[in-house]
C-alpha positions as CSV (number, residue, x, y, z in Angstrom):
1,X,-41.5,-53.9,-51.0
2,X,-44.2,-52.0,-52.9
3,X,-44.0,-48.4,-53.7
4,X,-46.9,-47.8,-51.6
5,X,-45.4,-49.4,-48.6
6,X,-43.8,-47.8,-45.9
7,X,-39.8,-48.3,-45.1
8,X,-39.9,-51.0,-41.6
9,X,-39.3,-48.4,-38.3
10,X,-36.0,-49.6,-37.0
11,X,-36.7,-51.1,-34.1
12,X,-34.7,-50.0,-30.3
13,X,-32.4,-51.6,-28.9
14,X,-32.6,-53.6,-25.7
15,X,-32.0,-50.6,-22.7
16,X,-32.4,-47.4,-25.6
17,X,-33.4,-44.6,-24.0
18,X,-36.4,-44.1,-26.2
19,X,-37.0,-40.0,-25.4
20,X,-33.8,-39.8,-27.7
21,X,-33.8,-39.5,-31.5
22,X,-32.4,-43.2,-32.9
23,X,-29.2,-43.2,-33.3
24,X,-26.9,-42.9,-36.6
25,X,-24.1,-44.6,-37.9
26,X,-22.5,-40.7,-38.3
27,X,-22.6,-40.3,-34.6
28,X,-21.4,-43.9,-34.3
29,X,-18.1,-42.7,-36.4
30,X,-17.6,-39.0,-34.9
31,X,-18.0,-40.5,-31.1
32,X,-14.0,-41.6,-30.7
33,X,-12.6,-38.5,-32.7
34,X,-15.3,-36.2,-29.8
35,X,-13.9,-39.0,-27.3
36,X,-10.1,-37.9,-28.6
37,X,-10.6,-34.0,-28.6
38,X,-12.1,-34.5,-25.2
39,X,-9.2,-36.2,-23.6
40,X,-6.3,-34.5,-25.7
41,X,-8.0,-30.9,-24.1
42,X,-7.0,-32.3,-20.9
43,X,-3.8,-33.7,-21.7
44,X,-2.9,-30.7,-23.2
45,X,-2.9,-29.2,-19.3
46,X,-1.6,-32.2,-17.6
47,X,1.5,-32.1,-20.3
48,X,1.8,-28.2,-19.4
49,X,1.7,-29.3,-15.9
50,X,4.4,-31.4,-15.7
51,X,6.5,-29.2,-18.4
52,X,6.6,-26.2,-15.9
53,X,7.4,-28.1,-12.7
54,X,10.5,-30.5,-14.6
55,X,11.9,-27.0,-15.3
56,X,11.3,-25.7,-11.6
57,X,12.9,-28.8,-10.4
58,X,15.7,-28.8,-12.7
59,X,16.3,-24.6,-11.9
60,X,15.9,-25.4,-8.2
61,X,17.7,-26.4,-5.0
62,X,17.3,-29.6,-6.1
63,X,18.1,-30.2,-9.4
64,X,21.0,-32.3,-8.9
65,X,18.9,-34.7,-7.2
66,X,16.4,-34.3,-9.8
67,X,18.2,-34.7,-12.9
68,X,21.1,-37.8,-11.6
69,X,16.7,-39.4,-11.3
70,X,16.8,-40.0,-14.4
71,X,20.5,-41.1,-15.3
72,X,19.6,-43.9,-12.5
73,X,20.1,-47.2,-13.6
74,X,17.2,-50.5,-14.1
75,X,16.8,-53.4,-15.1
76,X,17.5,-56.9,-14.5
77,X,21.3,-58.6,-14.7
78,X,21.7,-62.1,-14.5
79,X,25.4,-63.2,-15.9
80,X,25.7,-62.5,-19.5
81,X,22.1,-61.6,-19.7
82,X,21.8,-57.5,-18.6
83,X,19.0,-54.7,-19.5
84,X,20.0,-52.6,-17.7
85,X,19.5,-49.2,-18.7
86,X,18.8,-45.5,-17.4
87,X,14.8,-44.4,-16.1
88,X,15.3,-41.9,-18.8
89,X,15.9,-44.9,-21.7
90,X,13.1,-47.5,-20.7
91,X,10.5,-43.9,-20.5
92,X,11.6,-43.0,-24.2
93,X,12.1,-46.4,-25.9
94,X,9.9,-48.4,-23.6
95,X,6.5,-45.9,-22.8
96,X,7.3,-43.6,-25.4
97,X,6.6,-47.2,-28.0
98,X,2.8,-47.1,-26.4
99,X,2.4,-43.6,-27.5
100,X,3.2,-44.5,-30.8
101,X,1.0,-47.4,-31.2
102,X,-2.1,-44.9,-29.8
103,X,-0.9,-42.3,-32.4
104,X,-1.1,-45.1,-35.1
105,X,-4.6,-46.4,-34.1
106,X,-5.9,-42.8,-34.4
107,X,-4.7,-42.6,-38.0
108,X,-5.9,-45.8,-38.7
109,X,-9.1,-45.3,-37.7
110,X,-9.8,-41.8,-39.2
111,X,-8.4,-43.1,-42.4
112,X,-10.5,-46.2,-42.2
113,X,-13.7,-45.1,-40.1
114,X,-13.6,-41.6,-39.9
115,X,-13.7,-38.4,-41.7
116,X,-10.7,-38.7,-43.8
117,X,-11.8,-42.6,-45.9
118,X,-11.6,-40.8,-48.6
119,X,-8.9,-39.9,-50.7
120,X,-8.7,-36.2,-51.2
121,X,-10.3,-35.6,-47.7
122,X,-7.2,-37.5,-46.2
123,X,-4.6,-35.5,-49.0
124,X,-5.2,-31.7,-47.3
125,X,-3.7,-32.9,-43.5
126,X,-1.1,-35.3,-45.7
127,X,0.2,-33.0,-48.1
128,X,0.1,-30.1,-44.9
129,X,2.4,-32.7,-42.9
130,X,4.8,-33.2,-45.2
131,X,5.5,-29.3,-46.1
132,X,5.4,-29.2,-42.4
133,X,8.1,-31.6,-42.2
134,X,10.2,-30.3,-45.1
135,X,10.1,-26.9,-45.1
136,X,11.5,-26.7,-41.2
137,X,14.5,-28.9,-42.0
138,X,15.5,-26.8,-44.6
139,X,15.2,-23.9,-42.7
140,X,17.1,-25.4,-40.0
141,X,20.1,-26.5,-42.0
142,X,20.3,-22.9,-43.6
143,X,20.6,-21.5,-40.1
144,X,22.6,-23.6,-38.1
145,X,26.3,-23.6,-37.8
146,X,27.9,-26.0,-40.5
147,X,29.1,-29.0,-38.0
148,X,27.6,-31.8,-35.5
149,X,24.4,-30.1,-35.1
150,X,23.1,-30.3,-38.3
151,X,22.6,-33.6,-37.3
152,X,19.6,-32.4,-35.1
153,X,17.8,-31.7,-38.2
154,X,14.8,-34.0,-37.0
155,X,14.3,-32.3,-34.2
156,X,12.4,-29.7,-36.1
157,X,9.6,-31.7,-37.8
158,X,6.9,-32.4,-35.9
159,X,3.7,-31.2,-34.0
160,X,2.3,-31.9,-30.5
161,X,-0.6,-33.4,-30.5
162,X,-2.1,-32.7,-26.8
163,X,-0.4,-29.1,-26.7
164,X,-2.3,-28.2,-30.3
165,X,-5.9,-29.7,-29.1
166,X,-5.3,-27.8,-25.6
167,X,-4.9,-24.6,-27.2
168,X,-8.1,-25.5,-29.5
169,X,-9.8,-26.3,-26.6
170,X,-9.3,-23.0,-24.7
171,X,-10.7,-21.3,-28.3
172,X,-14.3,-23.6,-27.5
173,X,-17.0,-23.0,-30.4
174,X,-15.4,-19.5,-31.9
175,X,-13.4,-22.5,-34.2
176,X,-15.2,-24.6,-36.6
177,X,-15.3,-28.7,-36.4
178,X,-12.9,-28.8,-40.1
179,X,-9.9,-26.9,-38.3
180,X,-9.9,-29.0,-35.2
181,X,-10.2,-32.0,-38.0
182,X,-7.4,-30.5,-40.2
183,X,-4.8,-29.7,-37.5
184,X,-5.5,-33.1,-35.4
185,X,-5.0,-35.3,-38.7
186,X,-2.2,-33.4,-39.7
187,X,-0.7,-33.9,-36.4
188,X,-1.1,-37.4,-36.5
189,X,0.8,-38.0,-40.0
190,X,3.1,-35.7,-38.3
191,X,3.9,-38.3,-35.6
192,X,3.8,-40.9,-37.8
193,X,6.2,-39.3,-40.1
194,X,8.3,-38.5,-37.1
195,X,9.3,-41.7,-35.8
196,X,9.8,-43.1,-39.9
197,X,12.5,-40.4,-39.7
198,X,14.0,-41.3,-36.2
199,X,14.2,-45.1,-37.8
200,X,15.9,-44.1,-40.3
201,X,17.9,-41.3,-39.7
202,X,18.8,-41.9,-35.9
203,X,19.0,-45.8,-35.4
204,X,22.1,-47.7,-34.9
205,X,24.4,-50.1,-37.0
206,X,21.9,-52.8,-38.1
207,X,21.8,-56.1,-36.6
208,X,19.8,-58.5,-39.8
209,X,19.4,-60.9,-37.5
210,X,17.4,-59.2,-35.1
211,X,15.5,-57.6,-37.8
212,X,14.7,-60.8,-39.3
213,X,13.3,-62.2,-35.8
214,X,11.3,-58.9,-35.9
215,X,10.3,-60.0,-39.5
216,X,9.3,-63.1,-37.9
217,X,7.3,-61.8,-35.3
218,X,5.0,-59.7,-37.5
219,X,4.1,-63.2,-40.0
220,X,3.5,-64.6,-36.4
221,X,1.1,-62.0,-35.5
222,X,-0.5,-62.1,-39.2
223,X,-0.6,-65.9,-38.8
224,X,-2.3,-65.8,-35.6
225,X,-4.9,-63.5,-36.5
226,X,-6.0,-65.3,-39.3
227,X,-6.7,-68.6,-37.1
228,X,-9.0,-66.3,-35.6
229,X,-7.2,-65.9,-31.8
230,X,-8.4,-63.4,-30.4
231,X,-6.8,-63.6,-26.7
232,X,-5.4,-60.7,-26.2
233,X,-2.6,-61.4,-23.6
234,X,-1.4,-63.6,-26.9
235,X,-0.9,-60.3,-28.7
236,X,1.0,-58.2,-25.8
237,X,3.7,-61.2,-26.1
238,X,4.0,-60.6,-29.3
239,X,4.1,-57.1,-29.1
240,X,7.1,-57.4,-26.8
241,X,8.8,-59.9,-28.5
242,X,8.4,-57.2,-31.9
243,X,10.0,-54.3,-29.4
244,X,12.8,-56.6,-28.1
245,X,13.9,-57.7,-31.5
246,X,13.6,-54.1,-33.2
247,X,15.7,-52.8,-30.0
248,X,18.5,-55.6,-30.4
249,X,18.4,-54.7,-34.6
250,X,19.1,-51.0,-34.2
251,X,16.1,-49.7,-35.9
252,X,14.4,-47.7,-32.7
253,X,12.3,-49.8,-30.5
254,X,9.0,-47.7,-30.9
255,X,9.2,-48.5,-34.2
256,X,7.3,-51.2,-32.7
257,X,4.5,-49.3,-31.5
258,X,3.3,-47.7,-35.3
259,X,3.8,-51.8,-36.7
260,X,1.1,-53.1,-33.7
261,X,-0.8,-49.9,-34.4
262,X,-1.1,-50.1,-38.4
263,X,-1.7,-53.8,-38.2
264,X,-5.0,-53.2,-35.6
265,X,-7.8,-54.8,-37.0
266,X,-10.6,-52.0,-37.9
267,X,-13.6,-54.5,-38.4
268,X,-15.7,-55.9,-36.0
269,X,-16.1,-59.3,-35.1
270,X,-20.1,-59.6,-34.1
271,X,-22.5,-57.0,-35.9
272,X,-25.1,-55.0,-34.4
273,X,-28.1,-57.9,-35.6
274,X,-26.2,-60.5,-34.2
275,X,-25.6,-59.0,-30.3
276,X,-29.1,-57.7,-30.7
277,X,-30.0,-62.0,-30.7
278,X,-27.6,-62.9,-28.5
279,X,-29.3,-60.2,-26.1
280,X,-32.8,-61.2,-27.2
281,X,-32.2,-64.8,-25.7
282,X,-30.4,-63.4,-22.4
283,X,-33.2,-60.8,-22.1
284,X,-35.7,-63.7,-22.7
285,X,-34.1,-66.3,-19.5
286,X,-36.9,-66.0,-16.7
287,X,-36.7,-63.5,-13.7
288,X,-37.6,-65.7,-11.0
289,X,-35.1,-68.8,-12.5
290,X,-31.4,-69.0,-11.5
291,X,-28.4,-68.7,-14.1
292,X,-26.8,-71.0,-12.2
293,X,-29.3,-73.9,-12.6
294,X,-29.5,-73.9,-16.6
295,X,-26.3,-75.0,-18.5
296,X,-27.8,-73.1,-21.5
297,X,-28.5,-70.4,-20.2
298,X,-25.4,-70.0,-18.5
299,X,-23.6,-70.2,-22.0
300,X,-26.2,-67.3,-23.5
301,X,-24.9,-65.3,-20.7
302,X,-21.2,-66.2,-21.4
303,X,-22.0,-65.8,-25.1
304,X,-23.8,-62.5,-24.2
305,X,-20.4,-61.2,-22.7
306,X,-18.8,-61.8,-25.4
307,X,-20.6,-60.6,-27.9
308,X,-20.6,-57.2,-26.3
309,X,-16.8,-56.8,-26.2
310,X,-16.4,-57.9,-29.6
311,X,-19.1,-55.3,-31.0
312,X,-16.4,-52.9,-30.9
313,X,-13.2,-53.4,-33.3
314,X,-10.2,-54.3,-31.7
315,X,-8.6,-51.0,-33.2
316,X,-11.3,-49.1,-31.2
317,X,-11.1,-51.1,-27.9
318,X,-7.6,-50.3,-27.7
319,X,-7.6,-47.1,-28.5
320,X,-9.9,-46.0,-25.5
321,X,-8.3,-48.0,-23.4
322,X,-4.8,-46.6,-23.4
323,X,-5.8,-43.2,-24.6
324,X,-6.2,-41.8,-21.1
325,X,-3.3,-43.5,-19.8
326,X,-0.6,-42.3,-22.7
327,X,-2.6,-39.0,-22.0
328,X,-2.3,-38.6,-18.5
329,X,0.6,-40.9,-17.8
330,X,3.3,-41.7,-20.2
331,X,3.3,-38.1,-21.9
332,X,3.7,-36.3,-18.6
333,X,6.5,-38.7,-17.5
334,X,7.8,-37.9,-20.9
335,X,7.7,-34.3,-20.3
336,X,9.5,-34.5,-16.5
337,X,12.2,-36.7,-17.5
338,X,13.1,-35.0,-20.8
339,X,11.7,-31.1,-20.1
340,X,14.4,-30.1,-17.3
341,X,16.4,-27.6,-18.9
342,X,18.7,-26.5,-16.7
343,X,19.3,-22.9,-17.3
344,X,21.2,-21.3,-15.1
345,X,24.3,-23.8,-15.6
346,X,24.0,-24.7,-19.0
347,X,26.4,-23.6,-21.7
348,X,24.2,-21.6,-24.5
349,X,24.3,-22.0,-28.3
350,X,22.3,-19.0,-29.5
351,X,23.0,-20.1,-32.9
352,X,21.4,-23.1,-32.0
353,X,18.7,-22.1,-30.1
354,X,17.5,-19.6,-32.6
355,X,17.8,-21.8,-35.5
356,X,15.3,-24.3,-33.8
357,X,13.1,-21.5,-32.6
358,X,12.6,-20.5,-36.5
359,X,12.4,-23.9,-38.2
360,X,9.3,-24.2,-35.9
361,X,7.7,-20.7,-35.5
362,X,8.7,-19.8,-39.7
363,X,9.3,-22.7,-41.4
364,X,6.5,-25.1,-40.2
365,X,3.4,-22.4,-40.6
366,X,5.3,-21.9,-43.6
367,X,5.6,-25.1,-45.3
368,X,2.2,-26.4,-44.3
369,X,0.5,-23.2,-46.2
370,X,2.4,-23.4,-49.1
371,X,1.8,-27.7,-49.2
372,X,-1.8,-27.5,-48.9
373,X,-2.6,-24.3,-51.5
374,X,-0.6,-27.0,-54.1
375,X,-2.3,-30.1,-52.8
376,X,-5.8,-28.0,-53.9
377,X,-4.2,-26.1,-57.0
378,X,-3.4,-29.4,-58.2
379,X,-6.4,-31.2,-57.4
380,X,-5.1,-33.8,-55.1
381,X,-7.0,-32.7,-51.8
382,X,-10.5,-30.6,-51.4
383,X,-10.6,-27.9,-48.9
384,X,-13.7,-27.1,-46.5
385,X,-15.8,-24.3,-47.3
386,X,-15.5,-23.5,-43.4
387,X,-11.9,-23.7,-43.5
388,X,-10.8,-20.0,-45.5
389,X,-7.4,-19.8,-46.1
390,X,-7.0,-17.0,-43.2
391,X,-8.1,-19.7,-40.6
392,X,-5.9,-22.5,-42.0
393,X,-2.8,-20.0,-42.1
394,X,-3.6,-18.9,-38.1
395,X,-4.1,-22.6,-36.9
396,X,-0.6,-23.5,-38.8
397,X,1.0,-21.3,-36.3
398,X,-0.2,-23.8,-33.8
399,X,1.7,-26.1,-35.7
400,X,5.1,-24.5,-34.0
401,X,4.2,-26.6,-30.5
402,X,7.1,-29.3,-31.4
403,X,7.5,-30.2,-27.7
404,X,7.4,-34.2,-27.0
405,X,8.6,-35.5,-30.5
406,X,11.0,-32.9,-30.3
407,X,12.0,-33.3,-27.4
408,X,12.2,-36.9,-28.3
409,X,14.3,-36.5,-31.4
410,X,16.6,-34.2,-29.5
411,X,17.7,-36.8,-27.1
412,X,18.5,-39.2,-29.9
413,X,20.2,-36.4,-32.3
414,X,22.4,-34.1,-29.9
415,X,25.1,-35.0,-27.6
416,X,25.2,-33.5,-24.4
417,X,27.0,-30.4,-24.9
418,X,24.2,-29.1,-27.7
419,X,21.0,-30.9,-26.5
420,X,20.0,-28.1,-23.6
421,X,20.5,-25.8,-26.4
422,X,18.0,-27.7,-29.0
423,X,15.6,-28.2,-25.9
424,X,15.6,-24.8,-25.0
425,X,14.8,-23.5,-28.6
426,X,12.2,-25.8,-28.9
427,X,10.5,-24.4,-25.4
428,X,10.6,-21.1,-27.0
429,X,9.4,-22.1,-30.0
430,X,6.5,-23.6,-28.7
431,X,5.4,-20.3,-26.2
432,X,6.1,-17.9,-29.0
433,X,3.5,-20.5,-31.8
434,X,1.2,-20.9,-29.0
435,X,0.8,-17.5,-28.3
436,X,0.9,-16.9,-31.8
437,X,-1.6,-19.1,-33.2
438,X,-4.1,-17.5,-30.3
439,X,-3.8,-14.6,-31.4
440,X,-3.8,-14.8,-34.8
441,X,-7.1,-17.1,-34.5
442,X,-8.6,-14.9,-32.4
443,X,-8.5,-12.0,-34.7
444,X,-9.7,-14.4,-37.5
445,X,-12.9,-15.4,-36.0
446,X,-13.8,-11.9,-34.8
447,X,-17.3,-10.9,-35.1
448,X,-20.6,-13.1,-36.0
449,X,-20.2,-16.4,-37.9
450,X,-22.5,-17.0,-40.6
451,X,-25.1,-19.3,-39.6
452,X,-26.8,-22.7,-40.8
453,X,-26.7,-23.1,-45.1
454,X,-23.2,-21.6,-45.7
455,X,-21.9,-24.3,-43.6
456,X,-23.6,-27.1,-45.9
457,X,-20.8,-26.6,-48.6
458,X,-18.6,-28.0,-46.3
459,X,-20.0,-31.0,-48.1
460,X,-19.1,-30.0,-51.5
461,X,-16.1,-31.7,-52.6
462,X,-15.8,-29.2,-55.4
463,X,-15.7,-26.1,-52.9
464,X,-12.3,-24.3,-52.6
């Protein structure tokens, strides 16, 4: 191309509404994380929802009814071969391994596609996680009554997702895009960091056996992938075989769900020019001809079909598929089987209640702060201009919404006698951070914002 010549006009696709602006590969990336926020908002309520009536129902007339629901035994029995186990185990260890293969696909793709591919944009929400995780522990084990509970010490490490993008949600624009980014990724590693923990710290004896079937399975899936299947019923076998064999080793079964997750493939099989010929020849068949009378034409159509599923990574596919439905479904089931507190008739360990309550509302605003000004002292992560210190210290109090990883951890960690009382702090915990991190946002972002070029060194890796 000469230097007089002008750059080729891209050319619109096939259906493009053409009163738009052409698209760009930025919106392209930032659609799934708007698609995310979107539905987390609304989980957020639905998860609140069914949080408020698990604890009418367990304080009610019936709450014997309700909580013996969940102690109910299913399964299937036949001779030696039995799996039967309580509603309340197949909903944590069964449903509970979806949500952490949707949690995994989200970190893969923001680490891979989205806003944190590089390095020290991914090190801010890392570095925050991990003094997130630490600082609450210790904390916790300074507080709590030397004994059996300081086993619960993973109880108090992690974030809720939905909750945290609810309560963003109700703040709407008075919030900047790099605090929704910041607390969203960080809650993500938090998950993720989460269930490491619960696999190592609250599995069972191990079984090598098992864990060398599950060892098996994974080279299976690799091995399958690279002949280039890409039936996806193929892969849901092997995603139960993984969960079977990692339940029989005694590492936790969703376990399972971050392996499928980081092992999503992020890359597209067809690319944009090739679906744009394989429409081309569709688009060209004739109007007044029949598909059903060409052979060829028939396959273009097939072809066409194809082509348009496969535009979309795998990674991507999946997550907006079972988004909603972890969202809306399995979180909310979560939250009734495992929310019930009964208060009225159960026995109270203050110490143990407020030792949760603090490891969440001090020691995880806490420890994030103090994790991320080292990460950027040190040079290992770059802060947003929009992102002041002030805003990232008032959205860390958000941080103090444990809830379902808590709640899931609390199960594994307690034994009966303690686990109302580590449920209950955590409920507390999470009212007192949400109203909290409200607040304390609210008074930060009081008054104008400065418009249009300050926000541009939001760009400039070297701004602190």
């Amino acid at each position: 191309m000469s230097r007089h010549q002008a750059p080729p006009v891209r050319r619109a696709h096939p259906g493009e509404d053409l009163s738009q602006l052409p698209p760009e590969i930025s919106a392209h990336l930032a659609r799934p994380f708007l698609y995310f926020i979107r539905v987390a908002a609304m989980a957020g309520a639905a998860l609140l929802a069914a949080t408020m009536l698990a604890l009418a129902l367990a304080n009610g007339p019936w709450a014997t009814a309700f909580l013996a629901l969940w102690e109910m035994p299913a399964g299937i029995a036949i001779g030696t071969f039995d799996t039967t186990r309580s509603i309340r185990h197949w909903i944590n260890d069964g449903l509970m391994a979806l949500f952490f293969f949707v949690v995994s696909l989200e970190l893969k793709r923001e680490l891979v596609l989205g806003e944190l591919r590089t390095v020290r944009a991914a090190m801010l929400p890392a570095a925050a996680a991990l003094g997130g995780m630490a600082v609450p522990v210790i904390v916790f084990l300074l507080l709590v009554e030397p004994g059996p509970a300081m086993h619960g010490w993973g109880t108090v490490m992690s974030t809720d997702t939905a909750f945290v993008v609810g309560c963003l949600a109700v703040l709407g624009s008075r919030i900047p895009g790099s605090l929704r980014l910041f607390l969203l990724s960080l809650a993500i590693f938090d998950d993720v960091g989460a269930i490491l923990v619960v696999a190592i710290g609250y599995g069972g004896p191990l079984d090598w056996g098992a864990l060398a079937a599950a060892g098996a399975v994974v080279l299976t899936i690799v091995a399958v992938r690279r002949l280039g299947v890409r039936a996806m019923p193929v892969y849901v076998a092997l995603g139960l075989a993984l969960w079977v064999a990692l339940d029989l080793s005694g590492v936790h079964a969703t376990v399972s769900g971050v392996v499928l997750g980081l092992m999503t493939p992020s890359g597209r099989w067809v690319s944009g020019t090739r679906l744009r010929a394989i429409l081309d020849r569709v688009a060209s068949h004739p109007l007044d001809q029949r598909w059903g009378d060409d052979r060829l034409a028939r396959q273009a159509l097939s072809r066409a079909g194809t082509a348009t599923r496969e535009v979309l990574s795998p990674l991507e596919r999946l997550e907006m598929a079972l988004h909603p439905w972890v969202a809306f479904g399995v979180l909310p089931l979560f939250a009734l089987a495992n929310a019930g507190v009964p208060f009225g008739r159960a026995t109270v360990d203050t110490g143990l209640v407020l030792a949760t309550a603090a490891a969440f509302v001090i020691g995880k605003p806490t420890g994030i702060v103090l994790a991320s000004v080292l990460a950027v002292r040190l040079r290992l992560a770059v802060r947003p201009a929009s992102l002041p210190w002030k805003l990232l210290a008032a959205g860390s109090l958000l941080t103090g919404i444990g809830f379902t990883m808590a709640l899931f951890v609390a199960e594994l960690a307690f034994d009966a006698d303690r686990l109302d009382s580590a449920k209950a702090g955590v409920l507390v915990a999470s009212v007192v951070c949400a109203l909290a991190g409200l607040g304390a946002i609210i008074a930060v972002t009081r008054g104008p914002r400065t418009p249009g070029p300050a926000n541009r060194r939001d760009l400039d890796p070297a701004a602190r």
